[in-house]
Each structure stands twice: as structure tokens, then as C-alpha cells.
N, C-alpha and C positions, 0 to 999 in steps of 0.2 A: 528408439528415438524419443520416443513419450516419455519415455522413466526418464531418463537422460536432461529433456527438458524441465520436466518438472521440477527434477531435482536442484537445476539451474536455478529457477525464479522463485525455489522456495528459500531460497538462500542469497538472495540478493542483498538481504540487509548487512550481511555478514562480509561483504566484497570491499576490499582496501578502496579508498578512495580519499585521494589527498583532500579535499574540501565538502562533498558531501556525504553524508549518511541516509541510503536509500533503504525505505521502507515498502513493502508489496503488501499494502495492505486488502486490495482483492483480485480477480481473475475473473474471467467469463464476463456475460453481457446479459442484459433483460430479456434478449430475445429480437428485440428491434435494432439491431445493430445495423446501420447503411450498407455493409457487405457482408454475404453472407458467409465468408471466410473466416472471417472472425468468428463467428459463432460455431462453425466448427471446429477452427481450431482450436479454438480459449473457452468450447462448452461454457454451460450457466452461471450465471453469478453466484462466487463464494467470496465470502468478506472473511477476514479474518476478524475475531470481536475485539471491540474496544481496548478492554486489557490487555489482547496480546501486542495491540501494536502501540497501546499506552507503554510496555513491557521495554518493545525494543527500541521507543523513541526515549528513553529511560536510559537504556545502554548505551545511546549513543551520545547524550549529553553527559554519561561519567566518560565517557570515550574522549570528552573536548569539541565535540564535533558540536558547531553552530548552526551550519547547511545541510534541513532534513529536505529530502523529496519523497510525497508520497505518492506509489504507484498503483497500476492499479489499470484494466484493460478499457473499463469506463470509471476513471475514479469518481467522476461524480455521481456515479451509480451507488457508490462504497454505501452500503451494510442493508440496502433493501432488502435483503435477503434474509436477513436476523432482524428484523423490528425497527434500525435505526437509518440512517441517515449522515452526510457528510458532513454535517453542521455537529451534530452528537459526539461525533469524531475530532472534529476541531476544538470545541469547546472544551471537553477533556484534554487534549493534549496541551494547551495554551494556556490551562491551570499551573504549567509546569512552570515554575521560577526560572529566570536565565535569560542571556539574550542571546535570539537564536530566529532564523524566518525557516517557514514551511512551504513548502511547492509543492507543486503538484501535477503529476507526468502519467499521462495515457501511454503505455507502451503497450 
């Protein structure tokens, strides 16, 4: 069921979706999460870096796609885990010419 899953949300970006283009940019929690279900099930925070999801927010605007959401188990947790920050993430991807809005979804 693990493999199964994983395989699911590591491939979210990849899922047809008539209006937006989701991004999983991390997984897991700091550890202080409010339930402690979460941390077991979503284990510690892994971000994906910068590049990767500069990468596929890249593929989704040659795609036409306007509407990114980026996800993420605590996204506003996204990249303490690697040095950076959600702001570090934003700022990068907002470099990108086009017009297009970003969200941002705890799943």
C-alpha cells in the first residue's frame, strides 16, 4: 500500500487536469504537526529542490497551463529540510515570464 501510494503523489504533477497544473513540491512534517497521524503517515519533511519544481512548473507553462497549485503536507514547511524556504521557492518560480497565479494546497 506504501509503494502504491507513494507512487500516487510522486506523480501528481503529471495528472490531467482541465485548469490546473499540480505540483508536490514536499511531503512529511517538522515533527510538530497537531496530529500525530500525520507524522506517521507522511514521515519527515522532504522538499523537493528548487530546480526540480522550477523544472516541472516550466512543463506546465509550455503545457498552457495558467493554474499552478503547489502542494505539499505542510507547504509552508517547503524546503527547511534543504537550506531554504517558501519564499526562496516563490521567488524563483515568479522569475518565470507569463501570466499565470500560484496556490498553495496542504494535502
Amino acid at each position: 500500500m506504501v509503494k502504491i501510494r507513494n507512487f500516487i503523489y510522486d506523480r501528481l504533477s503529471i495528472i490531467p487536469s482541465p485548469s490546473v497544473f499540480l505540483i508536490k513540491a514536499s511531503t512529511g512534517c517538522l515533527d510538530n504537526c497537531i496530529y500525530f497521524s500525520v507524522r506517521k503517515s507522511r514521515g519527515t519533511l522532504h522538499s523537493k529542490s528548487i530546480e526540480q519544481v522550477v523544472s516541472e512548473f516550466r512543463n506546465g507553462l509550455k503545457q498552457g497551463y495558467r493554474y499552478f497549485g503547489l502542494l505539499g503536507t505542510d507547504v509552508g514547511a517547503y524546503g527547511r529540510d534543504i537550506g531554504h524556504n517558501l519564499v526562496d521557492l516563490l521567488t524563483e518560480l515568479t522569475k518565470e515570464k507569463g501570466d499565470y497565479k500560484i496556490g498553495l494546497r496542504n494535502v
